[in-house]
N, C-alpha and C positions, 0 to 999 in steps of 0.2 A: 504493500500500500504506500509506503514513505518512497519507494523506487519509483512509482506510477505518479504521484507529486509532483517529486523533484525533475524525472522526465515531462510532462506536462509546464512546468514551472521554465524550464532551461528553455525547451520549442517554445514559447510564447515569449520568452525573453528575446529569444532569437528572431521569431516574426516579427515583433515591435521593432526592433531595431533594425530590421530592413526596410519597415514599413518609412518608418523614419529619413532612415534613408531614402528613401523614392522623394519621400517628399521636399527634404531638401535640394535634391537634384532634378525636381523639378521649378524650384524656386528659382535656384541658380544655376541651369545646364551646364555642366560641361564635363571633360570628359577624366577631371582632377576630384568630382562631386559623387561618380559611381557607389549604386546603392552598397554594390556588394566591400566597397574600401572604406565608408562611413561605419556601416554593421561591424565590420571586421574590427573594427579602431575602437570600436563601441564594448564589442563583447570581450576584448584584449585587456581595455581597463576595468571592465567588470568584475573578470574572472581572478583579474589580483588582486582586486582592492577587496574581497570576499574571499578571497584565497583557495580556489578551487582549481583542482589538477585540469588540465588538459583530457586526462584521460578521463575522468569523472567526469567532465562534461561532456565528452564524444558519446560516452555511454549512455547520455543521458537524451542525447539529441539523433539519438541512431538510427530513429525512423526517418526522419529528413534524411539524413546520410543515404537513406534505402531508396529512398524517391530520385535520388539524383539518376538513378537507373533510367527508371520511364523516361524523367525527363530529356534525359541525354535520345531514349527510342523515338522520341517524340519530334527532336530534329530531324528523320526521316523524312515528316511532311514535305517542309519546302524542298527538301533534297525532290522529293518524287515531283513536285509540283513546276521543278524547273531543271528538269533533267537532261532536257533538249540542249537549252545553255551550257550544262554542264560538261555534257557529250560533246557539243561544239566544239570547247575551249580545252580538253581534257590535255592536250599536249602540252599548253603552256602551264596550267596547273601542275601537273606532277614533275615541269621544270622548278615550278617556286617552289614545289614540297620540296625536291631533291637540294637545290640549291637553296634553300630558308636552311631547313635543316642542319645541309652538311655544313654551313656557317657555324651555326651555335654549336655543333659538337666540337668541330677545330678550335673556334675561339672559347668557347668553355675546358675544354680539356689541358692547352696550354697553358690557359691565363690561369687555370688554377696548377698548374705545377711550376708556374714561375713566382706564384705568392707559396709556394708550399704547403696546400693544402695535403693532408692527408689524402690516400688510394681512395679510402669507401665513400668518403667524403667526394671526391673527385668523382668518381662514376657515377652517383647520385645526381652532381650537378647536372651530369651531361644529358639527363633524360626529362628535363626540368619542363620542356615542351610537348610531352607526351600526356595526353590524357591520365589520370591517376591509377586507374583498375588497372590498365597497359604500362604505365610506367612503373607499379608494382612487382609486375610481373617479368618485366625486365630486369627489375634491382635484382630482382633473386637469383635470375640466368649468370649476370655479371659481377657479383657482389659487392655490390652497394649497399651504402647505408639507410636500410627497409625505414628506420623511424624518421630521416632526412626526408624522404621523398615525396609525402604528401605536402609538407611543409615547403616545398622548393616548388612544386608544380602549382599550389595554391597560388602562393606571392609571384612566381613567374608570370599565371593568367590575371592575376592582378592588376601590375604594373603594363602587363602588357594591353592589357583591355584601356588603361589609363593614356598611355602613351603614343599608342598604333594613330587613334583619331587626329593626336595633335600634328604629329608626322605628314597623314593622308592629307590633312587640310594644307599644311603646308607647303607638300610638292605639288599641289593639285589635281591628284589622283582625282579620276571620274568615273573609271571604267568598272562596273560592280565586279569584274570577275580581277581586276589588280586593288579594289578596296577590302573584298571580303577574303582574300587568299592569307595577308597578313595575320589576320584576326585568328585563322582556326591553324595555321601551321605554329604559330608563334605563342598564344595562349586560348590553345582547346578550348572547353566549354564557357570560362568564362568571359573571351573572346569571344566566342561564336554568339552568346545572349548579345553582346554590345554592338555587333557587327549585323543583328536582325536589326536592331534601333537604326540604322544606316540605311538600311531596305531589304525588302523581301529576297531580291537577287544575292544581295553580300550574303545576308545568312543564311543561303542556303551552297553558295561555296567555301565560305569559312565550316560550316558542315561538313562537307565532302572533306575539304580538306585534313579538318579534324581526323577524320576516320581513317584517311587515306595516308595521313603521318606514323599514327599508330600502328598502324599494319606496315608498313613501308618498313621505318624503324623497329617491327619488333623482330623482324627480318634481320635488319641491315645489323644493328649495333650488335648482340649478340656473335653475331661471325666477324666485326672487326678483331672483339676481346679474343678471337682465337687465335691474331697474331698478335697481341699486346704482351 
């Protein structure tokens, strides 16, 4: 019963504080005001200033955690909805997955062994743009550090959700299949939400891409570590 509570209690904390967030970033758009970075900042001082583990609170909020499932099934739609497009453009897309990608592993992987970062530590980073479920399952193939990984791919799609829009406006990116490719090769899911705000088209190849990263990489990384 005090379980059932305290889960109830943590989900409603966590709604409110997205909810909050919406609203603010409706008040003030941009792409620095993202509900999911407000929330995040929200429940981060929460959770110390109460003094509650990390772990006690995932435990606590574990059916959200469950739902991220569907939802992620749920980007399916505009993928089917704008497949034609997809099909179109499928050459230059799996050029940005190949090449977004194989960036962030080259400059992830040196940059951290020129600060000297620790090995598990170091592997961890490099899958940082991987969906989480896929990028878990990657740490174990290459041994990474499992308790690093959610934590690296969370704040990765974060910043990246944060950043991608300031970028696009700036170069003057127009074209939905070079706005929304960014969004899902770079930071997955919570990318691909910011990247529907954009338009129907981006989010449905920040989508694709999403998918098409993770499966690409769980391929590709895997057999590099076998000549490492």
């Amino acid at each position: 019963m005090i379980h059932l509570i305290s889960s109830l209690l943590a989900m409603g904390i966590t709604v409110f504080y997205f909810i909050i967030g919406v609203k603010i970033h409706r008040l003030w758009p941009s792409p620095l005001t993202i509900p999911i970075f407000i929330s995040t900042i929200a429940l981060i001082v929460t959770l110390w200033i109460v003094d509650i583990p990390y772990e006690q609170y995932a435990d606590f909020t574990s059916l959200i955690t469950y739902l991220l499932g569907p939802a992620t099934v749920a980007l399916a739609f505009p993928l089917y909805q704008h497949r034609k497009l997809l099909v179109q453009h499928i050459q230059p897309i799996l050029l940005g997955i190949i090449t977004g990608s194989g960036m962030s592993i080259l400059l992830s992987y040196y940059f951290s062994m020129w600060l000297g970062i620790p090995s598990q530590w170091n592997r961890s980073l490099l899958i940082k743009t991987i969906t989480t479920p896929v990028a878990v399952d990657i740490g174990k193939v290459i041994g990474a550090n499992i308790d690093v990984i959610p934590t690296v791919v969370i704040v990765t799609g974060m910043f990246g959700a944060m950043i991608i829009p300031i970028i696009i406006k700036w170069l003057g990116v127009k074209h939905p299949i070079a706005k929304g490719l960014p969004f899902g090769v770079i930071s997955h899911g919570v990318g691909t939400a910011q990247a529907i705000k954009e338009g129907e088209k981006e989010g449905a190849v920040s989508g694709a891409a999403m998918a098409l990263t993770a499966t690409i990489m769980s391929f590709v990384i895997p057999i590099l570590f076998l000549f490492v």
